[in-house]
C-alpha positions as CSV (number, residue, x, y, z in Angstrom):
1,X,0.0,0.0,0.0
2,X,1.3,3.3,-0.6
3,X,1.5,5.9,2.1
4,X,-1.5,8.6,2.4
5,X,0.8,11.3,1.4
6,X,1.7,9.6,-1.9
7,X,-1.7,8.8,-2.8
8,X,-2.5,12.3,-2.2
9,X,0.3,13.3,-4.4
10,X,-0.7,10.9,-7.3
11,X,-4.4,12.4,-7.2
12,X,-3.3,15.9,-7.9
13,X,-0.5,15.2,-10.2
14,X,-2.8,12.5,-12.5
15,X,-5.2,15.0,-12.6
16,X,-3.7,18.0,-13.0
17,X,-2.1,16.7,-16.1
18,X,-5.6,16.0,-17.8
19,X,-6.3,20.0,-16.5
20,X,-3.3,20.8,-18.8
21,X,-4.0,18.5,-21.2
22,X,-7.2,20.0,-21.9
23,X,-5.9,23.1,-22.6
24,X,-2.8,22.2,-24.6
25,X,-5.2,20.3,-27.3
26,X,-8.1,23.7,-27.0
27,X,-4.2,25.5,-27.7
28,X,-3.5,23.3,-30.1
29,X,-7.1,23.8,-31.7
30,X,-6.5,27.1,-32.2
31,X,-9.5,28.2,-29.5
32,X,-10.4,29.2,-26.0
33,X,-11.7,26.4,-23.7
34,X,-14.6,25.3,-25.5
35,X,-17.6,23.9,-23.7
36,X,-16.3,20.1,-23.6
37,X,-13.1,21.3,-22.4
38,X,-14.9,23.1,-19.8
39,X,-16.8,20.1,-18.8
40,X,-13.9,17.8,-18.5
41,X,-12.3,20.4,-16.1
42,X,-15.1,20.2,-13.7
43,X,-15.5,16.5,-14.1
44,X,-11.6,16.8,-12.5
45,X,-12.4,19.3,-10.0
46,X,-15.5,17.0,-8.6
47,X,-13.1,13.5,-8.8
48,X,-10.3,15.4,-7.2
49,X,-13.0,16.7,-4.5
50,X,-14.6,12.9,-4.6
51,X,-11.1,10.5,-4.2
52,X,-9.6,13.3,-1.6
53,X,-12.6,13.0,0.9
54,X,-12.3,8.7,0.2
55,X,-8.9,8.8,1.4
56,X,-9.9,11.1,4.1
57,X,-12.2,8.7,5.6
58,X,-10.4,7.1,8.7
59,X,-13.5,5.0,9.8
60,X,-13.4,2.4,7.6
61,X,-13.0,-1.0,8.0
62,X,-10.0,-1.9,6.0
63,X,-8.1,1.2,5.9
64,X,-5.8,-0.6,3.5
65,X,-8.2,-2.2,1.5
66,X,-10.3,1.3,1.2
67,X,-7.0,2.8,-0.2
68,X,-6.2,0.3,-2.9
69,X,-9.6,1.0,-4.2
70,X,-9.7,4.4,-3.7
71,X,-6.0,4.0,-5.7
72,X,-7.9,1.3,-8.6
73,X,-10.7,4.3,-9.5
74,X,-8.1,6.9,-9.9
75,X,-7.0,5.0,-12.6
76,X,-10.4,4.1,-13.8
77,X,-11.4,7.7,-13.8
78,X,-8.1,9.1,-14.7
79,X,-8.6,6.9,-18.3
80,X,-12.0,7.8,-18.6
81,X,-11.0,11.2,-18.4
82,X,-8.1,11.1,-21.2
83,X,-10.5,9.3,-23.4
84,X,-12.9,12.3,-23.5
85,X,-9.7,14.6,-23.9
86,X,-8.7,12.5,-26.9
87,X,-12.1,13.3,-28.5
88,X,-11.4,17.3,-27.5
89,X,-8.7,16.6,-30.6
């Protein structure tokens, strides 16, 4: 299991580099943040929100257990959310 601090680390890196990915393809595009590329960014800002307050839970059975799944739909969401950034472009 990775420590707390790590996990919290990974959160805000993974997703802060789908943040900047959607605006180097809008960039890249030639235009502002369009409306899609404003809708990914607050699909980001409420999974960051969502997986922070899961990893802040301490009363939880299997502390380790809750953080390995916490860490498994990062990467579900985080893929989800590059997928839709792939269709920005």
């Amino acid at each position: 299991m990775a420590s707390v601090r790590g996990l919290k680390k990974d959160i805000n890196n993974v997703l802060g580099d789908i943040i900047e990915a959607v605006y180097i393809v809008e960039a890249s595009n030639g235009t502002t943040i369009s409306k899609e590329g404003e809708g990914i960014i607050d699909n980001v800002f409420s999974t960051f929100e969502d997986l922070i307050a899961k990893v802040n839970q301490r009363k939880v059975e299997n502390r380790k257990a809750h953080l390995n799944n916490v860490k498994n739909e990062l990467e579900t969401k985080a893929r989800d959310l590059v997928e839709q950034v792939n269709k920005l472009g």
